[in-house]
C-alpha positions as CSV (number, residue, x, y, z in Angstrom):
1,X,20.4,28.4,-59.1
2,X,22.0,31.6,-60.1
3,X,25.4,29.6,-60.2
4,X,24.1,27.0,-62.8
5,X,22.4,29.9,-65.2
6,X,26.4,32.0,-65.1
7,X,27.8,28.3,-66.2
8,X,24.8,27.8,-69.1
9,X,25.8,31.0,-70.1
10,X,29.6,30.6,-70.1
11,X,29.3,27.9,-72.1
12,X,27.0,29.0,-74.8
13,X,29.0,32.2,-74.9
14,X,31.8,30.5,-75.8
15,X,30.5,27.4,-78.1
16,X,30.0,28.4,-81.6
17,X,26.4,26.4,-81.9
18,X,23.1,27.6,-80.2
19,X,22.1,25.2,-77.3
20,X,18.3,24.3,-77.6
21,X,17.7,21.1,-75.4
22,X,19.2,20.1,-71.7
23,X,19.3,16.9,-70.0
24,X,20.9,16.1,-66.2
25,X,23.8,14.6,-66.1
26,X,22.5,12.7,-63.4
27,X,19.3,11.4,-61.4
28,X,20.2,13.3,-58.3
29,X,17.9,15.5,-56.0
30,X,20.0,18.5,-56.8
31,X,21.3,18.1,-60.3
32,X,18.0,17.3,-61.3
33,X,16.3,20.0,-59.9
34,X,19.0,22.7,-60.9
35,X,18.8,21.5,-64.5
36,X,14.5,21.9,-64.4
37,X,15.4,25.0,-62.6
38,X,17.8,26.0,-65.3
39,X,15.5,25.3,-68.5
40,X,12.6,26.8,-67.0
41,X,14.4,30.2,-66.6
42,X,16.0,29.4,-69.8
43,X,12.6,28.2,-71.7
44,X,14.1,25.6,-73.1
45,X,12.9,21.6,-73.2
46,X,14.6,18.9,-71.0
47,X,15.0,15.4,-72.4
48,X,13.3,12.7,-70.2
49,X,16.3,11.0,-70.1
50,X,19.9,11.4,-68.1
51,X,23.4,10.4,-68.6
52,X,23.6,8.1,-65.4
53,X,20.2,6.2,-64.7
54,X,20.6,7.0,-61.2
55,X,22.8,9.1,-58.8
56,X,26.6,8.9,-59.1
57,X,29.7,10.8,-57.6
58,X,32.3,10.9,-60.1
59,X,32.1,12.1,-64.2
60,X,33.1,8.7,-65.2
61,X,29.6,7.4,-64.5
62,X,27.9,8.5,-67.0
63,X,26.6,7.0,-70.1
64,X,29.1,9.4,-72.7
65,X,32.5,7.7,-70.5
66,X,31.3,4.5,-71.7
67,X,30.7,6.0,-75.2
68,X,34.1,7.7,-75.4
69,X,32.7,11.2,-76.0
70,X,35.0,13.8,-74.8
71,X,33.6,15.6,-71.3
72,X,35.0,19.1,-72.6
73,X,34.4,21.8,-73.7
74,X,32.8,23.1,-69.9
75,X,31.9,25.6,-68.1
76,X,31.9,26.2,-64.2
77,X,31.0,29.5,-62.6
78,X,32.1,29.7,-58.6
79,X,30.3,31.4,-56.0
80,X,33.6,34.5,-56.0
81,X,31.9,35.4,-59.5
82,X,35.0,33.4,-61.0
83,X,34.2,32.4,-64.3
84,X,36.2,29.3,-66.2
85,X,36.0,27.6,-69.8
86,X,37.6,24.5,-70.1
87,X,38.5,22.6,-73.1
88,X,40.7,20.0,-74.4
89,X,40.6,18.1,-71.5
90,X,39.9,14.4,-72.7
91,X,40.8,12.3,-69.5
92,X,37.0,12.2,-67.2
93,X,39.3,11.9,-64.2
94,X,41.0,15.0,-64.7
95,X,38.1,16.9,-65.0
96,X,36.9,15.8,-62.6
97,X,39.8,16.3,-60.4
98,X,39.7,19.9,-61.7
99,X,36.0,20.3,-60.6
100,X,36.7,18.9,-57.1
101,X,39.4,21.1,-57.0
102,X,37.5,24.2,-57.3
103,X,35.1,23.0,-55.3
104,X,37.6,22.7,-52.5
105,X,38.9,25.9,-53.0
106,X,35.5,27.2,-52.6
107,X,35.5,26.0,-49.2
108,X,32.8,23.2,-49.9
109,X,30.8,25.6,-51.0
110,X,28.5,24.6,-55.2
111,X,29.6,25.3,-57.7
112,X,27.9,25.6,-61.2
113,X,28.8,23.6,-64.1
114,X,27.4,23.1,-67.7
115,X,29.5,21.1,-70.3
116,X,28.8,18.4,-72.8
117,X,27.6,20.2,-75.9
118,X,27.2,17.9,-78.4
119,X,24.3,16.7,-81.4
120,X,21.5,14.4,-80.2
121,X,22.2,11.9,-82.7
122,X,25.9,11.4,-81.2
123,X,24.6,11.9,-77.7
124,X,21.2,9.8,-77.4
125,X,23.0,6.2,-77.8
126,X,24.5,7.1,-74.7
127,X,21.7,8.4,-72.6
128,X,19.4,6.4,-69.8
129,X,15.7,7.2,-71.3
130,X,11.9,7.7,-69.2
131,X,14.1,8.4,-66.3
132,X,12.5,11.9,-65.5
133,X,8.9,10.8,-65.9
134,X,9.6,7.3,-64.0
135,X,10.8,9.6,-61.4
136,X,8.0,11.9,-61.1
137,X,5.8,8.7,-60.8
138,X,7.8,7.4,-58.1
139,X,8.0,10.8,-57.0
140,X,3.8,11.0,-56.5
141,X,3.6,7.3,-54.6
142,X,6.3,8.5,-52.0
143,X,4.3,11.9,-51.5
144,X,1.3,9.5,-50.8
145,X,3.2,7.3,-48.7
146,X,2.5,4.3,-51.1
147,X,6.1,3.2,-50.2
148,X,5.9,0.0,-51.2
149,X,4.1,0.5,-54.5
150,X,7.1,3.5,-55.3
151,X,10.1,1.1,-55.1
152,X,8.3,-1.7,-56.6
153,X,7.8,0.5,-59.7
154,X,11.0,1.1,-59.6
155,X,11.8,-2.6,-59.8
156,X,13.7,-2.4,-56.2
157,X,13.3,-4.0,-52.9
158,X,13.0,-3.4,-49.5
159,X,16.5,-4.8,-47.8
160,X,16.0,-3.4,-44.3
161,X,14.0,-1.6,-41.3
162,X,15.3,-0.2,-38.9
163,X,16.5,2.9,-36.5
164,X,19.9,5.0,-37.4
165,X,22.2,5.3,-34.0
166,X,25.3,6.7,-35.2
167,X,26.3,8.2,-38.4
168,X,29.9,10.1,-39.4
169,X,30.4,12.2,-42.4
170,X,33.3,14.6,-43.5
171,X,34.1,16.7,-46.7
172,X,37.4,15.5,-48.3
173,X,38.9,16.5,-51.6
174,X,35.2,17.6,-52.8
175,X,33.3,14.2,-52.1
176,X,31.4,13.6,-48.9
177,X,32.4,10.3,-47.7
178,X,30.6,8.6,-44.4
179,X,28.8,5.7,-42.5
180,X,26.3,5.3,-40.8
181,X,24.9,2.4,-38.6
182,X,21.6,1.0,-38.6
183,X,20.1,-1.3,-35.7
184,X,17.2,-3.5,-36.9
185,X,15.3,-7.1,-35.8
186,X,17.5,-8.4,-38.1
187,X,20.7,-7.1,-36.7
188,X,23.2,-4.2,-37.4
189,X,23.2,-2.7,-41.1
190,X,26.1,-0.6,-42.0
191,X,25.9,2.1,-45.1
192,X,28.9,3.3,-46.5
193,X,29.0,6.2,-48.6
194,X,30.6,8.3,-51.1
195,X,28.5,11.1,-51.9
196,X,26.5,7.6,-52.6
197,X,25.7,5.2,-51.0
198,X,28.7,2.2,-52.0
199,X,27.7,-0.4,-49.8
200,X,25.2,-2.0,-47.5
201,X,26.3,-4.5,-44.7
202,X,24.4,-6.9,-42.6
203,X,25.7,-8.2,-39.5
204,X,29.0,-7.8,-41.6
205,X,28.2,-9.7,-45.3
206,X,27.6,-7.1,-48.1
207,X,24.6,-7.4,-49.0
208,X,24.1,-4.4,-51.9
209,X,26.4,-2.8,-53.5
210,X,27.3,0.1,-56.4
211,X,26.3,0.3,-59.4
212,X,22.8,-0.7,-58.3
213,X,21.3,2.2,-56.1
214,X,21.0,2.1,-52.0
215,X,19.0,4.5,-50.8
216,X,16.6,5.0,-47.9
217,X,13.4,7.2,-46.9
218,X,11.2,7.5,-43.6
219,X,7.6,6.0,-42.8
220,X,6.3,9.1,-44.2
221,X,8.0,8.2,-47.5
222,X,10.4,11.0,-47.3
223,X,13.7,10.7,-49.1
224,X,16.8,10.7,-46.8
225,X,19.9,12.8,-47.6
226,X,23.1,10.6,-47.0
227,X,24.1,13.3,-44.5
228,X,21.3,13.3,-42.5
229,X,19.7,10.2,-41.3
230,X,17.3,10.4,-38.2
231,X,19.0,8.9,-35.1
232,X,16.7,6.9,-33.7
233,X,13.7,7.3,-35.7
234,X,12.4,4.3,-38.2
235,X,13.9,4.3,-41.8
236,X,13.7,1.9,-44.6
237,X,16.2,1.3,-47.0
238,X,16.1,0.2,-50.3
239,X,17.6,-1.0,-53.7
240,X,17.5,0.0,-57.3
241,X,19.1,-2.1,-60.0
242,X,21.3,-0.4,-61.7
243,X,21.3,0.3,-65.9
244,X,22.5,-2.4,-67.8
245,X,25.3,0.0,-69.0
246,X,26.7,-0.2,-65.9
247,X,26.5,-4.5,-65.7
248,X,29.3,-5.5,-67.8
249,X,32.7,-4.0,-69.6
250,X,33.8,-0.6,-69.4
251,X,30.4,1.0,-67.5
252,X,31.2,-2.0,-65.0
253,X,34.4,-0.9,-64.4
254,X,33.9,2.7,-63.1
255,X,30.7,1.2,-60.7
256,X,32.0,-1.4,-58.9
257,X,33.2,-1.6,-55.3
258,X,36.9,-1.6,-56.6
259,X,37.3,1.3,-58.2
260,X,36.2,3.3,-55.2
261,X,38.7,1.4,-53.5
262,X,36.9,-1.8,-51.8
């Protein structure tokens, strides 16, 4: 929290125009929250709207790549109390290589960043709308346990049941990357992930894949973090489809199985 308010103010500090609105870059449990967290203690508005239309790991996937809007100027504020503005960077994967970077040398620790200051007229073209208050709804039905009702709001589906009996994660040049293996009626389902979930597969056949979501929660409708799937206690696991920004042309390229290396 503290981390994300030192990068706001880094960046407004430093950018000539008074920031009055925020959105999330992304539809992530903790970019989300940090960016509620950070207008909140900022009064300021959030758009109901993010960048992404779901959870992603990399800067290319979001909605301004696709639009060709530069990701600098930005901030980032460590947890050393190191303090960095960053501009004229035009190439997403640098930045981002220079975000993982820091991260890294923060021994896998946060770190806070705020960039993207820009007019709403340039940047709302670009931007996945509702999303907040679609979540929030989904949000509710989970907390009730309607899990069924959530995800079908959602427009997913239900792909698998079953009980985790191995997973494997590590940290590796700032992404979390890991498996984990699922046994079910229906055989053996295998997730792969990079920070997200890439790729589900059944008995050995893909059958999901990026950009549209994976994800999984308990009986109880609980969310389950990537890391942290309960060995030998029932799951489901799901799928989202994805924004159509992310279905064809440039958006496609950046969020498909190839260009994280399948």
């Amino acid at each position: 929290s503290d981390l994300i308010l030192s990068a706001f103010d880094i960046l407004q500090k430093n950018f000539p125009e008074k920031i009055d609105i925020i959105v999330p870059i992304e539809l992530g449990g903790h970019n989300t929250a940090v960016t509620l967290y950070l207008a909140d203690k900022l009064e300021l508005p959030v758009l109901d709207a993010d960048l992404t239309g779901r959870s992603a790991p990399e800067m290319y996937q979001t909605g301004y790549y696709v639009g060709d809007i530069p990701p600098t100027p930005a901030a980032v504020y460590t947890p050393f109390g190191e303090k960095y503005y960053i501009e004229n960077i035009n190439d997403y994967k640098r930045l981002d290589d220079v975000f993982r970077e820091l991260v890294t040398l923060c021994y896998d620790y946060d770190i806070g960043v705020a960039n993207f200051p820009l007019p709403i007229k340039k940047a709302a073209p670009y931007m996945q709308k509702n999303t907040l208050t679609l979540s929030i709804k989904v949000g509710s039905l989970l907390q009730q346990k309607k899990i069924d009702e959530a995800i079908n709001l959602a427009g997913g589906k239900i792909i698998f049941q079953g009980r985790p009996v191995e997973e494997n994660s590590e940290i590796k040049d700032g992404f979390t990357y890991g498996k984990v293996k699922i046994k079910g009626t229906d055989g053996d389902l295998i997730l792969e992930y990079k920070n997200e979930i890439m790729l589900a597969k059944l008995n050995g056949e893909i059958i999901a894949s990026v950009p549209d979501l994976i994800g999984s929660v308990t009986q109880n409708g609980n969310p389950i973090l990537n890391t942290k799937f309960p060995i030998n206690e029932e799951v489901i696991v799901y799928t989202l489809p994805s924004q159509e920004i992310w279905k064809s042309g440039k958006g496609r390229s950046v969020f498909c199985l190839k260009h994280f290396g399948y």
